[in-house]
Rosetta silent file (secondary structure, phi, psi, omega in degrees, C-alpha in Angstrom):
SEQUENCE: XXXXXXXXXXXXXXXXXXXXXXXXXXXXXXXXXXXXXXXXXXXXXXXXXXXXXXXXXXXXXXXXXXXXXXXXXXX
SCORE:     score description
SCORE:     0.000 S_00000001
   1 L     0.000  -25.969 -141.263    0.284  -16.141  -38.315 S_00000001
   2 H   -95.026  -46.669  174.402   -0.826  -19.394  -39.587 S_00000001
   3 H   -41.860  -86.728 -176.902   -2.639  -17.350  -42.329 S_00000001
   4 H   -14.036  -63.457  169.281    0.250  -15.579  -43.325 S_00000001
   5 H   -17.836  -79.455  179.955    2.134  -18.638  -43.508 S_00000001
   6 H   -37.341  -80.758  163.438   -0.214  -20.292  -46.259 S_00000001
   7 H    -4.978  -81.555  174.142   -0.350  -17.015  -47.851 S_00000001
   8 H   -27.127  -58.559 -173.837    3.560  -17.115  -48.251 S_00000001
   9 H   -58.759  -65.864  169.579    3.757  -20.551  -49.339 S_00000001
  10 H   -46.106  -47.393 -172.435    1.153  -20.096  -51.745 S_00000001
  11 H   -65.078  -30.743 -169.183    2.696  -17.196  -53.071 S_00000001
  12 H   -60.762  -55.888 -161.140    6.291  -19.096  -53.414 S_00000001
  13 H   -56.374  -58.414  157.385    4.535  -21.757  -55.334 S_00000001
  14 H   -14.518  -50.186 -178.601    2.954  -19.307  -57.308 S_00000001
  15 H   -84.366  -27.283 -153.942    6.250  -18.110  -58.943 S_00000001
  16 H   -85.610  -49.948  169.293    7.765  -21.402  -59.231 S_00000001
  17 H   -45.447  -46.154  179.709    4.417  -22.219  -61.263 S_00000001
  18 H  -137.457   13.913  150.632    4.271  -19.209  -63.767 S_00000001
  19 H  -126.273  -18.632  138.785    7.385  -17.687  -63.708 S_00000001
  20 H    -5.363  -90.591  163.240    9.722  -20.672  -64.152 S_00000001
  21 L   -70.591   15.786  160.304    8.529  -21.271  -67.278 S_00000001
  22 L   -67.990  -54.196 -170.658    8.857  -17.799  -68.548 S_00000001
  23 L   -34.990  -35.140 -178.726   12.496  -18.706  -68.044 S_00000001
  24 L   -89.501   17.182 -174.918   12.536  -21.287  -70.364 S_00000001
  25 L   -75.780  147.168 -174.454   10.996  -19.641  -73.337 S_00000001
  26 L   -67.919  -26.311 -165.604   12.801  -19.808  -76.559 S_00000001
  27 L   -86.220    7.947 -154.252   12.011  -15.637  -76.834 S_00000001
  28 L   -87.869  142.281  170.554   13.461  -15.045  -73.476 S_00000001
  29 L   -31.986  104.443  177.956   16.350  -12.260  -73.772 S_00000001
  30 H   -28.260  -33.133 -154.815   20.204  -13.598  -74.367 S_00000001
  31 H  -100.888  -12.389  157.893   21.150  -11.705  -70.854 S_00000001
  32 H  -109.047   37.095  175.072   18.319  -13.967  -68.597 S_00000001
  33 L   -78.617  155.578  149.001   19.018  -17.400  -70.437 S_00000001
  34 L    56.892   41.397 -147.463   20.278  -19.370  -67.992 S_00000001
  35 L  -135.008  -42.851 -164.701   19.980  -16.377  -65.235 S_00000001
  36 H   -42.133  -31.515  159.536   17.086  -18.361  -62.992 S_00000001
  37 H   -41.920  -69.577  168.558   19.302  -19.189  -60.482 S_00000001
  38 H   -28.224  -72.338 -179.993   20.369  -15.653  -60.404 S_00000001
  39 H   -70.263  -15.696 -177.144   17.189  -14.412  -60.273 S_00000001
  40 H  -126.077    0.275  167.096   15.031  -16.903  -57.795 S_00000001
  41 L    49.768 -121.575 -164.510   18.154  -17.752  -56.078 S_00000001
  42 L  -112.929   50.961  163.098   17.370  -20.511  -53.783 S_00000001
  43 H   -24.700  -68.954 -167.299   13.419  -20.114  -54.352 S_00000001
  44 H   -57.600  -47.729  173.022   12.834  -23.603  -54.555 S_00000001
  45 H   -55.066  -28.931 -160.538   14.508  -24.658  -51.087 S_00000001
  46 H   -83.545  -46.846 -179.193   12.328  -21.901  -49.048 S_00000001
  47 H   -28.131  -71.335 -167.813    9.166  -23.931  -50.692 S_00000001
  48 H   -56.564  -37.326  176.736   10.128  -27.608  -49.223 S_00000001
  49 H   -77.326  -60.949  166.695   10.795  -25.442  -45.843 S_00000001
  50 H   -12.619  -91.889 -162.964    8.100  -23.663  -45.609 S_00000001
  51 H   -71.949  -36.493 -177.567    5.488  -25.780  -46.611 S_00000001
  52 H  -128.958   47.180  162.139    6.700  -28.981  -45.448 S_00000001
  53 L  -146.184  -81.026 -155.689    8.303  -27.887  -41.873 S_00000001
  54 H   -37.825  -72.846 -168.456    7.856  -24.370  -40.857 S_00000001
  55 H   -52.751  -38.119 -172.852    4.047  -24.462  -41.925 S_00000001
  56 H   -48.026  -66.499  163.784    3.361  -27.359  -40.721 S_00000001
  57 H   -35.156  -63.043 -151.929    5.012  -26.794  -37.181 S_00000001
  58 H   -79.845  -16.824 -160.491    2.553  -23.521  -36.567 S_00000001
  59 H   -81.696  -52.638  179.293   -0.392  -25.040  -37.874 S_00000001
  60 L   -46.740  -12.614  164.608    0.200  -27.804  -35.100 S_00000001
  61 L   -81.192  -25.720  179.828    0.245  -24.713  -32.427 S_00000001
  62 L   -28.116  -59.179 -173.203   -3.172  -23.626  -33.512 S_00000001
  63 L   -83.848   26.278 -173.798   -4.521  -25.050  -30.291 S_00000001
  64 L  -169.230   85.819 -167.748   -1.672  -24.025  -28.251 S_00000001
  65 H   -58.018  -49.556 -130.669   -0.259  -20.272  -29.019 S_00000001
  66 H  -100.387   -9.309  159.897    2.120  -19.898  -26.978 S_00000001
  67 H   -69.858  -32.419  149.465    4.738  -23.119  -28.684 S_00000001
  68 H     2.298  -73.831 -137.794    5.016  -20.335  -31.922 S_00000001
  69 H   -64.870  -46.038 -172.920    8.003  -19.246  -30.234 S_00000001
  70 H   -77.888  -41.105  164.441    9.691  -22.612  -30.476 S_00000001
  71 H   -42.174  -33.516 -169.289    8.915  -22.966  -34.309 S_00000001
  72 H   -89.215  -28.685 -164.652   10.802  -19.875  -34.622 S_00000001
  73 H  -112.319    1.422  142.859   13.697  -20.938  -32.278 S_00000001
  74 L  -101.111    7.125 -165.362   14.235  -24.189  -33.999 S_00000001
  75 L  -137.280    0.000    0.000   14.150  -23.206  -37.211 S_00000001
């Protein structure tokens, strides 16, 4: 799960890294100018949770399995 997690996170970051700035390209299409919002919606907020609560939380269960539950049922 912990995996997964990273995995996620990583992936998030990933777009916010190289597809961001497609948005801002001078070539980008009149009908996505000013569309990122639209399109990554609230992108940026699942990053800061993710990575610096959620993941954080499960990685701290590694030695203890069975608190997982309560990362899910506080958040």
């Amino acid at each position: 799960m912990v995996t997964t997690e990273r995995e996620y996170v990583r992936s998030l970051r990933y777009i916010i890294d190289n597809y961001f700035p497609e948005m801002e390209r001078a070539d980008l299409p009149q009908d996505l100018r000013g569309k990122r919002s639209v399109i990554f919606g609230n992108l940026e907020k699942l990053v800061d949770f993710h990575s610096q609560y959620f993941l954080k939380e499960l990685e701290s269960c590694c030695n203890h399995p069975l608190r997982v539950s309560h990362c899910f049922l506080r958040h």
